[in-house]
C-alpha positions in Angstrom: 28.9 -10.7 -10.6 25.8 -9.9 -13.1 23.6 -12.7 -13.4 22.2 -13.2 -16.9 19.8 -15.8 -18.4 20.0 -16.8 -21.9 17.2 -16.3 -24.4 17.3 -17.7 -28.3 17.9 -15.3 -31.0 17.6 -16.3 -34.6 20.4 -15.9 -37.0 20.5 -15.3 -40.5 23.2 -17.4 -42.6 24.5 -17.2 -46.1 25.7 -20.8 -47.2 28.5 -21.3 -49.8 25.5 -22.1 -52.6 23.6 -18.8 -51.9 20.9 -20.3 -50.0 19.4 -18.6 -46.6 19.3 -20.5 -43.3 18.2 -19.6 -40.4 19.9 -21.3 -36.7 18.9 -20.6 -33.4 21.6 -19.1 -31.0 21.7 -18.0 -27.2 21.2 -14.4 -26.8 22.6 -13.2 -23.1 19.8 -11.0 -21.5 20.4 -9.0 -18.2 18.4 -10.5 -14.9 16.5 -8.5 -13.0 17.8 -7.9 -9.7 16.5 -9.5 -6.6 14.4 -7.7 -3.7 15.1 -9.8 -0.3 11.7 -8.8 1.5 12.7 -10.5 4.5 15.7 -8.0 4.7 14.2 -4.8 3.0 11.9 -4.8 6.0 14.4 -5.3 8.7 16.1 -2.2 7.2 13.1 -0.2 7.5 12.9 -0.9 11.1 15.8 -0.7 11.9 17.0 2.0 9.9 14.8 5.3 11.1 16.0 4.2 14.8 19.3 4.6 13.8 21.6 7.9 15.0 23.8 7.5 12.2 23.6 6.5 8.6 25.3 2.9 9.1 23.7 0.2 6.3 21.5 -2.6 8.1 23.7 -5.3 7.0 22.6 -7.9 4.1 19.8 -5.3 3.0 21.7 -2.9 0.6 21.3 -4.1 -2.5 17.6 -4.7 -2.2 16.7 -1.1 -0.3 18.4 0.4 -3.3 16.3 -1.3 -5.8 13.1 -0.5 -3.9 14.4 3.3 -3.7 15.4 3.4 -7.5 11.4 2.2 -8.2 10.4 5.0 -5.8 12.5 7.2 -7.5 11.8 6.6 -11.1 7.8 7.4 -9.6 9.0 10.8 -8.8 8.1 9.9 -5.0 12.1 9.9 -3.5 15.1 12.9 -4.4 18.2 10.9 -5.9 20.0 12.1 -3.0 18.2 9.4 -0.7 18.7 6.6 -2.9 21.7 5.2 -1.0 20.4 1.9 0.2 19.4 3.3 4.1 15.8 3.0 4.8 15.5 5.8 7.0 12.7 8.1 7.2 12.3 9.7 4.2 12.2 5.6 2.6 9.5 5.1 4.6 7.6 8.8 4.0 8.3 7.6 0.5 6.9 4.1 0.4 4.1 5.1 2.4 3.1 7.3 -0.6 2.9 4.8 -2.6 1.0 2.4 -0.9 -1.2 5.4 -0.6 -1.3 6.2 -4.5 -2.6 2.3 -4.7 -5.6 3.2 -2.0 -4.0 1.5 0.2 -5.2 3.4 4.1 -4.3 2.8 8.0 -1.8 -0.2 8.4 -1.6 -0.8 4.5 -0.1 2.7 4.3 2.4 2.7 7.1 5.7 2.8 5.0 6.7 -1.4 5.6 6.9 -2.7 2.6 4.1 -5.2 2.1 4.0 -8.6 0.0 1.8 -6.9 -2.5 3.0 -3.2 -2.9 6.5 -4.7 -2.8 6.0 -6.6 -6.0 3.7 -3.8 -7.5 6.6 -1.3 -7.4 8.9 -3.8 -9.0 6.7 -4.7 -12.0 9.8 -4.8 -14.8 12.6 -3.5 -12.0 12.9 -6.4 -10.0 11.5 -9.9 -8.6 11.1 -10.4 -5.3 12.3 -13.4 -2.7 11.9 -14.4 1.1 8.3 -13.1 1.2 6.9 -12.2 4.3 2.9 -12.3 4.9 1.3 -11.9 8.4 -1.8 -14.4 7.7 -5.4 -14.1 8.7 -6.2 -12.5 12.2 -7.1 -15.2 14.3 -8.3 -15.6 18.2 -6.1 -16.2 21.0 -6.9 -15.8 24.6 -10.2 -13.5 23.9 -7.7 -11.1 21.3 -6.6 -10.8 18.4 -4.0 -12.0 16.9 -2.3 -12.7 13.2 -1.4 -16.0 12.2 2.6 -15.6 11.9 2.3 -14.1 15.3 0.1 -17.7 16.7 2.4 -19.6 14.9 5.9 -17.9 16.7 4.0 -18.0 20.3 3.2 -21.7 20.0 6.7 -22.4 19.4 7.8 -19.8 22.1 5.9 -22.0 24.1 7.6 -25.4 23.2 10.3 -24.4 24.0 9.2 -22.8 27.4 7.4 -26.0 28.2 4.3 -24.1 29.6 1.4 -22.3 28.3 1.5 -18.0 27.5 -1.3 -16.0 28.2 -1.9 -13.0 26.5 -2.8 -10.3 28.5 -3.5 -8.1 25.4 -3.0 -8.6 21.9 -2.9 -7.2 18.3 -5.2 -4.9 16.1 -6.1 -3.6 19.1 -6.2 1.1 18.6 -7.1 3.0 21.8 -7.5 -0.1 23.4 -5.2 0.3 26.3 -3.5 4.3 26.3 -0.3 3.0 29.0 0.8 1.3 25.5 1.7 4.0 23.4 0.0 3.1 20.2 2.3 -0.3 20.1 -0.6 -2.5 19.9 -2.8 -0.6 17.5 -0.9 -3.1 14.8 0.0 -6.3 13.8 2.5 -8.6 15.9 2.4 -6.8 19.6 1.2 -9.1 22.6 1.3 -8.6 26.3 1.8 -11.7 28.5 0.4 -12.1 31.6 3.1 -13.1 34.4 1.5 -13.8 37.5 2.3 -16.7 39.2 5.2 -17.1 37.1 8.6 -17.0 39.2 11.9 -14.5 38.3 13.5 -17.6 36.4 10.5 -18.0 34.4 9.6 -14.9 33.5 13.2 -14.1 32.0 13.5 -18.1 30.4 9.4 -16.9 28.9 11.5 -13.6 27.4 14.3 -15.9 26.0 11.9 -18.1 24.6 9.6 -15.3 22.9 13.6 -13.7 21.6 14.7 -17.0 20.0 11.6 -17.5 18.3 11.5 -13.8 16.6 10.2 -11.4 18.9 11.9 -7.9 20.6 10.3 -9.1 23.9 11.0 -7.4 28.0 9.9 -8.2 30.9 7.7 -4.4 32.3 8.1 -4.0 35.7 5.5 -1.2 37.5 8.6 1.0 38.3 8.9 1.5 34.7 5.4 3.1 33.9 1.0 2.7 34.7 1.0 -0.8 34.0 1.5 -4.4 35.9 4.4 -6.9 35.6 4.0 -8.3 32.1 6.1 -9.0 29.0 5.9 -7.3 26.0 6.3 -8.5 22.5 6.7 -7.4 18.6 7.3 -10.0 16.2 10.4 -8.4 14.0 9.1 -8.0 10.7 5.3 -8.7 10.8 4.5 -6.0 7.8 1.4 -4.7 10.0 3.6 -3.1 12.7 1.9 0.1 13.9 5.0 2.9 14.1 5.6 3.0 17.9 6.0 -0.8 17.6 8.2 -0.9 14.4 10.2 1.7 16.7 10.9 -0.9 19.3 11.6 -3.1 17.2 14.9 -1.0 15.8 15.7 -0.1 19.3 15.6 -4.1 20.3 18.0 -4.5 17.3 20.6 -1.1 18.1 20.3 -2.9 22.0 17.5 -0.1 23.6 15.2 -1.6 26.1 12.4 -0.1 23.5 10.7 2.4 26.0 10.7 6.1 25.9 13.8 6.5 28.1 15.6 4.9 25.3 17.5 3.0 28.3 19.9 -0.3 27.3 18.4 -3.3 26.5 17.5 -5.1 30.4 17.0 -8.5 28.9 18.3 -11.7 28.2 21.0 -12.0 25.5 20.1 -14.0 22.5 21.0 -13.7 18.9 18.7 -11.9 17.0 16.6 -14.0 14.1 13.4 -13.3 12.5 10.6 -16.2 13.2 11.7 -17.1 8.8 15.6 -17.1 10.1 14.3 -19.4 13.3 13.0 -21.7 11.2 15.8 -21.9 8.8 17.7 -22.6 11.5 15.9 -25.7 12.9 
């Protein structure tokens, strides 16, 4: 049902003696709609990984209000404005952020706190705001805050310390990695010394908290046993690791083989539905 919020009009009266009077009476004005960021960027991970055109659940209404602002720009066909953020969304929304001068990770099509709210100057409001916070150290790498903040709890709930093994922010820095880590929110954990029970209770942990996170084995490509990490929905996802984050979701173990998912089961939350759910 249309929301609408109430703003006072003024009335003109004619009394019985002739006289003018003026009262003050609620005029109903249309809301604008409501942008969920939280679930605008889900869609636009999970979306572009998809093989069909099935609707990332919760996110409709607010892809199709970002797509109508893209539209109206002259930057999206009509014919894409169906509430899917696939890849022409995200060509589309990259192009913006690029008309703002926006370059590298500020231009990589996920919608960010800013440009989100630009677009939707007198179209929409936005709500569930997501922000990756100030790149901070950790281990010798880097790291953003969101990302600290979902380890530390990944590791109260492990009951032992994670050590990174490589971290965010991080282009060219190790080629076996595909470009994952040349973002926000990737880590690699280090493993050693950790048995087969804890390494897959350290996956669960880094899963509840937020993160499409697998154990790598050395049978599966040029590296050592580690896990590997993306926090679902940190806005400064380079491609290949917004990639593994939609596989994680559609149950792909997120490498190129696009085999199933090989870890443990847990349900799916983003570190903001974790803590709601606390």
């Amino acid at each position: 049902m249309e929301t609408k919020s109430k703003t006072w009009g003024v009335i003109a009266t004619l009394t019985a003696l002739g006289s003018l009077t003026l009262s003050a009476t609620p005029v109903a004005t249309a809301a604008l709609p409501v942008v969920n960021m939280e679930a605008t960027v889900l869609a636009a991970q999970i979306d572009p990984r998809r093989a069909d055109d099935t609707l990332t659940p919760g996110a409709k209404a607010s892809v199709l209000a970002v797509e109508r602002a893209l539209q109206a720009r002259n930057l999206l066909e009509a014919r894409w404005v169906d509430g899917y953020f696939g890849t022409t969304t995200i060509s589309a929304y990259a192009a913006y952020q690029r008309s703002l001068g926006y370059t590298g990770l500020d231009a990589n099509g996920l919608p960010g706190a800013t440009s989100l709210a630009k677009l939707g100057e007198g179209r929409y409001t936005v709500s569930n705001v997501i922000k990756p916070g100030a790149k901070v150290q950790r281990d010798g790498y880097v790291v953003n805050a969101r990302t600290q903040s979902m380890l530390t709890e990944a590791e109260r709930l492990l009951g032992r310390r994670l050590v990174l093994s490589q971290g965010s922010y991080n282009p060219g820095g190790d080629p076996t990695s595909a470009g994952t880590h040349d973002g926000g929110g990737a880590v690699d954990i280090e493993v050693d010394g950790m048995s087969t029970a804890t390494r897959t209770a350290a996956v669960r942990a880094l899963r509840q908290v937020g993160f499409a996170a697998w154990l790598r084995s050395p049978s599966q490509g040029n590296w050592p046993w580690h896990i590997h990490g993306v926090a679902i929905n940190d806005t400064d996802q380079a491609t290949q690791a917004r990639n593994q984050v939609g596989d994680y979701y559609l149950g792909f173990n997120g490498l190129a083989n696009h085999g199933p998912d090989d870890g443990p089961r847990v349900t799916i939350r983003t570190w903001e539905e974790y803590q709601r759910s606390r």
